[in-house]
C-alpha positions in Angstrom: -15.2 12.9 15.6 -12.1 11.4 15.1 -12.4 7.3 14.5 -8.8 6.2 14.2 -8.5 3.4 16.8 -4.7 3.3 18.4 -3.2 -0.4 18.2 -3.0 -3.1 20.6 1.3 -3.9 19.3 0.3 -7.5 18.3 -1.5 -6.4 15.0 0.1 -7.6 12.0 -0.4 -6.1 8.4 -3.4 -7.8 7.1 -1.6 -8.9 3.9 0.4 -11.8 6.4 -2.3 -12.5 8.7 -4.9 -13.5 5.6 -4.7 -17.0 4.0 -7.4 -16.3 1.7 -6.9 -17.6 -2.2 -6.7 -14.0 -3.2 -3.4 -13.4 -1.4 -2.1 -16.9 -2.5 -2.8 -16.4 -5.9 0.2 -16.7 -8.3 2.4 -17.1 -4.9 4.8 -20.6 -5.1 3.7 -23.8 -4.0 5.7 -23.5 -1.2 4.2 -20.4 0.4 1.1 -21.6 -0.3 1.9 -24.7 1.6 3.8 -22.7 4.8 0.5 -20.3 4.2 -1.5 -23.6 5.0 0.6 -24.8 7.8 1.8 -28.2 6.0 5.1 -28.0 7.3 5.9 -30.9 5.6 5.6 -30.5 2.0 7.4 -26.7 2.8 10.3 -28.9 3.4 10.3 -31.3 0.7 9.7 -28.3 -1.4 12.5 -26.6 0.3 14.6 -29.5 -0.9 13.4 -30.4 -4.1 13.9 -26.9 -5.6 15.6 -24.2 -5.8 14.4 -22.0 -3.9 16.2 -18.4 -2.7 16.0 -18.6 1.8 15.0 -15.1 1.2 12.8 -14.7 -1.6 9.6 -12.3 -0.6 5.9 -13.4 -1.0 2.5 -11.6 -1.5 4.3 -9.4 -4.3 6.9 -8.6 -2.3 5.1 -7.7 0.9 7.2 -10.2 3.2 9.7 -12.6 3.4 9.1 -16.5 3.5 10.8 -16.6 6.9 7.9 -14.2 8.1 5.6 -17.2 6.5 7.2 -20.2 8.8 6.7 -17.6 11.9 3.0 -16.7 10.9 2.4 -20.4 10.7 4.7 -21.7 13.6 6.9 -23.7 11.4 10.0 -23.9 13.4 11.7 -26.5 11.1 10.8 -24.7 8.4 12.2 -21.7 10.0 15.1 -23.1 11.3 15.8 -24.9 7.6 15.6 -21.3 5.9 17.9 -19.9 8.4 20.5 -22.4 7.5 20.2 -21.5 4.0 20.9 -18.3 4.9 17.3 -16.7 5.4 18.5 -13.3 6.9 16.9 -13.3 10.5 16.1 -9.7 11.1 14.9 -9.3 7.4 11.7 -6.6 7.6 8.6 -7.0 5.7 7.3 -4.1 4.0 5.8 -2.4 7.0 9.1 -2.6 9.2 8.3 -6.3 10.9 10.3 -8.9 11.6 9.8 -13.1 11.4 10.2 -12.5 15.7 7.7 -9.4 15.7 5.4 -12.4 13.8 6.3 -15.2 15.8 5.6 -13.2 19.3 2.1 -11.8 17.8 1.3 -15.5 16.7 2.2 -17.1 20.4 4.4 -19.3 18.0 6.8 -20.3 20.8 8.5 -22.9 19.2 9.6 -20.6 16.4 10.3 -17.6 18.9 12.7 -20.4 20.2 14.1 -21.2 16.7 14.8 -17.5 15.6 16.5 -16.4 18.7 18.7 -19.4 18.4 19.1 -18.8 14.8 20.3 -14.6 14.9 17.2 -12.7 15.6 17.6 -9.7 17.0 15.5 -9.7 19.7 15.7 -5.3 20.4 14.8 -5.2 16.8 12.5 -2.0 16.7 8.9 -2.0 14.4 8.0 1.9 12.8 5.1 3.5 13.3 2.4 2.9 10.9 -1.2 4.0 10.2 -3.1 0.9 8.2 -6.6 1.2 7.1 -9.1 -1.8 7.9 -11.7 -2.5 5.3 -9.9 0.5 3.1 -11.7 2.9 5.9 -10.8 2.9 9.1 -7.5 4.0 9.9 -5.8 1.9 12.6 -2.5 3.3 14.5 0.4 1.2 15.1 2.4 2.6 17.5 6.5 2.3 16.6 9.7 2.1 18.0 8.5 -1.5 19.8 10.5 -4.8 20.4 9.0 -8.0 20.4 8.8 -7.4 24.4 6.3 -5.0 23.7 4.4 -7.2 21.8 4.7 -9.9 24.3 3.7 -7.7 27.0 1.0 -6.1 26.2 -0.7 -9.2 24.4 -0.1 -10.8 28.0 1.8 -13.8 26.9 3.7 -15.4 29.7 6.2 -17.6 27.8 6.6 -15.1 24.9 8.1 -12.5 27.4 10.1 -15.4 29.3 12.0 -16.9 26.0 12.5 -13.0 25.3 14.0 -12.5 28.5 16.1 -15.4 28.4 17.3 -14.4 24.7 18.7 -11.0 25.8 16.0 -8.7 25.2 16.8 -4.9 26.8 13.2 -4.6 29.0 14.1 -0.8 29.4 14.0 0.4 25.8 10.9 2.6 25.6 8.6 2.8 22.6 8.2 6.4 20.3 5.4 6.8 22.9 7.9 6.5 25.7 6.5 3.4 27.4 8.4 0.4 27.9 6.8 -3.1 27.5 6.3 -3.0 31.6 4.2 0.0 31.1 2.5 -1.6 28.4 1.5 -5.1 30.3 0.6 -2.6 33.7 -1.9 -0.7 31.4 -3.2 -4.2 29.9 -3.4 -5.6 33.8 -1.3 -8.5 32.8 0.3 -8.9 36.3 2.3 -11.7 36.0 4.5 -10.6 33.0 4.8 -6.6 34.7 6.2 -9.3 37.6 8.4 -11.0 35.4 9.9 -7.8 34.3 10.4 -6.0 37.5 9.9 -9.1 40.0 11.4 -6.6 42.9 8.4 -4.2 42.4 5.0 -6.1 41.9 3.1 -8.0 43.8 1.0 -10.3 41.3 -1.6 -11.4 43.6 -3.1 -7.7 43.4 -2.8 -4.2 41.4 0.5 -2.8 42.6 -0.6 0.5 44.3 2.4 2.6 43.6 1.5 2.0 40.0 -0.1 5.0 38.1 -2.9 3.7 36.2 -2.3 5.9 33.2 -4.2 4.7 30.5 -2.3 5.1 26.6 -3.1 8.3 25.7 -4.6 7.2 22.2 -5.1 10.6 21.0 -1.5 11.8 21.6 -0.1 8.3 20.3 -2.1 9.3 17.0 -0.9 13.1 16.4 2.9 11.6 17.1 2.6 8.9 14.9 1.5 11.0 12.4 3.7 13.4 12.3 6.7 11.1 13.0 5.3 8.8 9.6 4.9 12.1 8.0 8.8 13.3 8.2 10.0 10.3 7.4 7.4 9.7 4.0 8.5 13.5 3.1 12.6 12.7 3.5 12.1 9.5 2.0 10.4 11.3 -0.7 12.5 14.2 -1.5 15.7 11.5 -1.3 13.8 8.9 -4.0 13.0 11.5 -6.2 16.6 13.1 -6.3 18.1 9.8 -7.2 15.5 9.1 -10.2 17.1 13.0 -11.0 19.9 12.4 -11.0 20.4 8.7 -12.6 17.6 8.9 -15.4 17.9 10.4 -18.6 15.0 10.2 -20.4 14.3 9.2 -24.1 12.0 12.1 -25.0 12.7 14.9 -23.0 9.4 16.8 -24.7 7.1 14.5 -23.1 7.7 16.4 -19.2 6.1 19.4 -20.4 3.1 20.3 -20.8 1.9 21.8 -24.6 -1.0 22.3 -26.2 0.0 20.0 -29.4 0.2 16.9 -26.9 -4.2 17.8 -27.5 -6.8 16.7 -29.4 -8.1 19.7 -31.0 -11.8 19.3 -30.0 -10.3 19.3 -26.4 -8.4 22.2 -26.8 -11.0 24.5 -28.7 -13.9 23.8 -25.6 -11.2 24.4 -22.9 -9.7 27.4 -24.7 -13.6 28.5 -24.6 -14.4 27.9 -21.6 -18.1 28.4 -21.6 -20.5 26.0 -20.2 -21.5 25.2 -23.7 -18.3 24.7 -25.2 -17.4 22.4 -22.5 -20.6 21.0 -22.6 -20.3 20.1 -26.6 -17.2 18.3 -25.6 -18.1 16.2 -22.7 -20.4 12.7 -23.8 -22.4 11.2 -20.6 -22.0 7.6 -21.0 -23.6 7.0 -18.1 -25.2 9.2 -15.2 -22.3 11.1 -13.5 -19.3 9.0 -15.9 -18.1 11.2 -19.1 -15.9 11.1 -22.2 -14.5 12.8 -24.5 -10.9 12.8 -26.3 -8.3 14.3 -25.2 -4.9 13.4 -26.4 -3.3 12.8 -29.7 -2.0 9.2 -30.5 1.2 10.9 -31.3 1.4 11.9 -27.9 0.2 8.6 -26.2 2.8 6.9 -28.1 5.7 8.7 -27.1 4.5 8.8 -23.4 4.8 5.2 -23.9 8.2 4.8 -24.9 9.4 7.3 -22.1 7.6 5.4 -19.6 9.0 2.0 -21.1 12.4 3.4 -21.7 11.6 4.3 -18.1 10.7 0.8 -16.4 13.7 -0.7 -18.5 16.0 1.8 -17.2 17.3 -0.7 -14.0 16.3 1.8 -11.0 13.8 0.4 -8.7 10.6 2.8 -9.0 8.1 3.3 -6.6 4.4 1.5 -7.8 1.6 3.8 -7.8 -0.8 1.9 -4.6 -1.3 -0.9 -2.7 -3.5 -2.6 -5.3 -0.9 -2.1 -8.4 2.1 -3.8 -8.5 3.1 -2.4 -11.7 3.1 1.2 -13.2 4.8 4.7 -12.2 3.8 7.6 -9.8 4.2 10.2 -12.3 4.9 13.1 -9.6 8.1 11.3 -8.2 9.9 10.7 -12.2 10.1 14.2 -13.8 6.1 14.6 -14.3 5.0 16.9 -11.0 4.6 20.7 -12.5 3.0 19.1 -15.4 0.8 17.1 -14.1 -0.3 20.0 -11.9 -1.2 22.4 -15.1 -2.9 19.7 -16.5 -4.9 19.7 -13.9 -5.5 23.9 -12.7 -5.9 24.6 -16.4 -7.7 21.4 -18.4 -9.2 19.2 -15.2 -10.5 22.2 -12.9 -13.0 23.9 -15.5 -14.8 20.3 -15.9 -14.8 19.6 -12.8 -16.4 22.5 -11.5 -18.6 22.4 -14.2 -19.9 18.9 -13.6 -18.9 18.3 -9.8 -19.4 21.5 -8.0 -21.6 20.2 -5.0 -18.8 17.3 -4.6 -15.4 19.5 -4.4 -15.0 19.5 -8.0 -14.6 23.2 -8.0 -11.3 23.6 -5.3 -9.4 20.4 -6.5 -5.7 21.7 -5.0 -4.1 18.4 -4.8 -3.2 15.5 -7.0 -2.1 11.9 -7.1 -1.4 11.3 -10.5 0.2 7.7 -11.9 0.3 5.6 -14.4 -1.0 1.6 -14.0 0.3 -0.7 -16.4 -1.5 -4.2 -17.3 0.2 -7.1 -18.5 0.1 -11.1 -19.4 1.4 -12.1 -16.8 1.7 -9.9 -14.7 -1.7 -7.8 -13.1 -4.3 -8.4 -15.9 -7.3 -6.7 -13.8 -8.2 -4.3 -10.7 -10.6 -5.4 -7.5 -13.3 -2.6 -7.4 -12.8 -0.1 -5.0 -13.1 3.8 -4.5 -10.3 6.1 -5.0 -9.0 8.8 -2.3 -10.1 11.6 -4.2 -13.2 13.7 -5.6 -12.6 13.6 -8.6 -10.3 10.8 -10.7 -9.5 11.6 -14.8 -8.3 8.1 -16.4 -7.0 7.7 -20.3 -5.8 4.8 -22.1 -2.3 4.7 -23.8 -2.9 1.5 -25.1 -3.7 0.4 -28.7 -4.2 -3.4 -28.6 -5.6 -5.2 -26.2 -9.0 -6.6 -25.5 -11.0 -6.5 -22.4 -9.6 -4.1 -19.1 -12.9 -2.5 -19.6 -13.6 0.2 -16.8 -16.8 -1.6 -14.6 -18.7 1.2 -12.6 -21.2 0.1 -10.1 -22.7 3.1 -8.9 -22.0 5.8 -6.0 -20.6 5.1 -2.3 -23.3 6.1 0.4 -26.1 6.4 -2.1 -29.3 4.6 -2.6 -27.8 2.9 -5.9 -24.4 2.0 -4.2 -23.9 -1.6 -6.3 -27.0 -1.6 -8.3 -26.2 1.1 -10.7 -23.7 -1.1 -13.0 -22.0 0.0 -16.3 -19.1 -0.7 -18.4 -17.0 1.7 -20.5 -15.0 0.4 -23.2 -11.6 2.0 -23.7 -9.9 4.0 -26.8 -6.7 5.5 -27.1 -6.1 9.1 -25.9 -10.0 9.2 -25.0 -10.7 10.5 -21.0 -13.1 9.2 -19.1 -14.0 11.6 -15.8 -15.9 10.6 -12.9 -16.2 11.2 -9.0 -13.7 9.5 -6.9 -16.2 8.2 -4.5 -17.7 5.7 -7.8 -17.6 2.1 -6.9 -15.1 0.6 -10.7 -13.2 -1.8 -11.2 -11.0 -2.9 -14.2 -12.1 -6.0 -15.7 -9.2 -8.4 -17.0 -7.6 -8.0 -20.1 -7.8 -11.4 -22.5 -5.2 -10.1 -25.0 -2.5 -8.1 -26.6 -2.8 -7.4 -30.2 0.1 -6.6 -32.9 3.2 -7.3 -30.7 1.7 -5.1 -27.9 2.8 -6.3 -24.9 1.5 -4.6 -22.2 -1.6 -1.4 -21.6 -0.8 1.5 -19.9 -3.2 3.4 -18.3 -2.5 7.2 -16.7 -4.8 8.3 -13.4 -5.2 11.5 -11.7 -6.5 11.3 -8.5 -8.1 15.6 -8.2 -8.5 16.1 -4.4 -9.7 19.1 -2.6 -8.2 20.6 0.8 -10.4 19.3 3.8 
């Protein structure tokens, strides 16, 4: 059974529409204080620093224009927008502040935009966001703030909208237009507003097909349409790191044997159960370790993938929950990555994970997450997209980002089967993707160390 759920247009990415202290942490007292509604100390902020109109919040996700519309802060709004907010800025999911502002009902910001630039034909993309990590929820692109307005119903939305220019014919990447939308929703009195020669609000207008969306096709088409576009953009990113990078230690891209511990290479090089067995150390049921790389190699990995970050191209960051680090595939590191893993991950794998996947692992996520003072000094527990996840430490000296395992998803011990593992340079620590960790915060850098790197492959088998 397929459970993605097709959007209702008003949803916003969950990253704006939260004012919890975890997304506020770090953030400016100012967006804290438009987060909060308290319009008032935005502004004296506003004025008592210097503060860029367009500077982004929630590491980047969206700019502090799209705060003032979340909140319905018009003055706020309208003060940025003097300053030279840009008004059709886009958040990191392709929103506007007027996308915001018509999902919120915030009509006195609506107002305030419109009069300030916004584009009100201004077109969202498709998207696919998961709630609670799980449950994939499609958004639907190719919609203007009429959509929005339309099928959420609201009256005076669709009226300032109206009033503001807005084209009511433009159809969505599903081919409706936001009369369509507000038919299929029964909102009657804004289909009337938008074709007032055609419907009669006082009952269902009974030339009107009611067509329900067709959530399954709107799925399959935003799919594929996301899909395209993620390859292109893809294939284009990685061309330009190609062709603008040249790397410090051109070695480090290929895979050789000398880049191994010894112990690691003898056992694999076996490949009997025994061999790999006298390698392998169960820390803890299901969790194993064993060494894998030389320091020699961890070091220069490091100063390629410094050399790297201090190289002045903007680089892609590994997930949503890691605002700093590398995805190795899209900076030089794809076919070796992929060795690494048919010829030293697969054999453990099947050897240890067999009933779980572990034994047709064809595709790989593999990056590298990189803790700092500063900057992100821990990891929220989760799972990872994969059967099987490989994680080794670069760093030398730090103290604490210990991994924190707290036992198996859908099993009797979910969150009562807790253990920590330390880390150690070069050492691998193995274990099924579907293991509840976290990474506990680091307290330290020792001996001029400024920062711990931290590769991950994520080993996934074809569904």
């Amino acid at each position: 059974m397929d459970s993605t759920t097709t959007n209702e247009a008003g949803a916003v990415p969950a990253c704006a529409s939260s004012s919890s202290t975890s997304v506020l942490d770090g953030e400016p007292e100012i967006v804290r204080a438009a987060h909060e509604g308290d319009e008032e100390r935005a502004l004296e902020l506003l004025q008592e620093e210097t503060v860029d109109p367009n500077t982004r919040t929630c590491k980047g996700a969206y700019p502090l224009l799209h705060v003032a519309a979340l909140s319905d802060l018009p003055l706020l709004a309208a003060r940025l927008l003097e300053l030279g907010a840009l008004p059709d800025a886009l958040d990191r999911d392709g929103y506007t502040a007027l996308h915001y502002a018509v999902t919120w009902e915030a009509i006195d910001t609506i107002q305030t935009l419109i009069k300030g630039g916004a584009s009100v034909n201004a077109l969202t993309r498709d998207n696919i966001y998961y709630l609670n990590g799980s449950i994939p929820m499609v958004m639907v692109g190719g919609r203007t703030a009429l959509h929005l307005a339309a099928e959420k119903g609201y009256v005076e939305c669709v009226q300032l909208l109206i009033e503001g220019g807005v084209d009511p014919e433009l159809k969505d990447y599903s081919g409706r237009t936001a009369y369509d939308l507000a038919v299929n929703k029964k909102h009657w009195h804004v289909a009337g507003l938008l074709k007032p020669d055609t419907v009669e609000l006082s009952r269902v207008p009974k030339h009107v097909a009611q067509v329900p969306p067709n959530d399954v096709e709107d799925r399959n088409g935003v799919r594929n349409r996301i899909e395209l576009v993620r390859k292109q953009e893809k294939r284009d990113y990685r061309a330009h790191i190609r062709e603008n990078y040249r790397p410090l230690h051109s070695d480090v891209y290929t895979l050789h044997e000398s880049m191994f511990e010894d112990s690691f290479l003898r056992a694999i090089n076996d490949g009997s159960e025994a061999a790999l067995r006298s390698l392998l150390e169960e820390v803890h049921p299901g969790i194993y370790s064993f060494p894998m790389l030389k320091l020699s190699f961890c070091d220069r990995l490091l100063e390629e993938l410094d050399h790297l970050e201090q190289s002045g191209l903007s680089l892609k960051r590994p997930n949503s929950m890691n605002a700093y680090g590398v995805i190795l595939s899209d900076v030089g590191f794809k076919e070796m990555m992929h060795q690494l893993m048919r010829r030293y991950v697969c054999p453990l794998a099947t050897l240890l994970y067999a009933e779980q996947g572990g034994d047709s692992l064809d595709r790989l996520h593999s990056f590298v997450v990189k803790y700092k003072i500063g900057e992100d000094l821990d990891l929220k527990e989760h799972v990872d997209d994969s059967e099987v996840t490989l994680n080794v430490s670069l760093g030398k000296s730090f103290a604490g980002g210990d991994l924190d395992f707290n036992g198996v998803a859908n099993t009797p011990t979910s969150k009562n089967d807790h253990f920590t593992c330390g880390h150690s340079p070069g050492v691998a620590v193995l274990h099924l993707g579907s293991h509840w960790h976290s990474a506990l915060k680091i307290s330290e850098c020792r001996r001029g160390k400024k920062t711990v790197s931290t590769p991950k492959c994520l080993a996934k088998a074809d569904s």
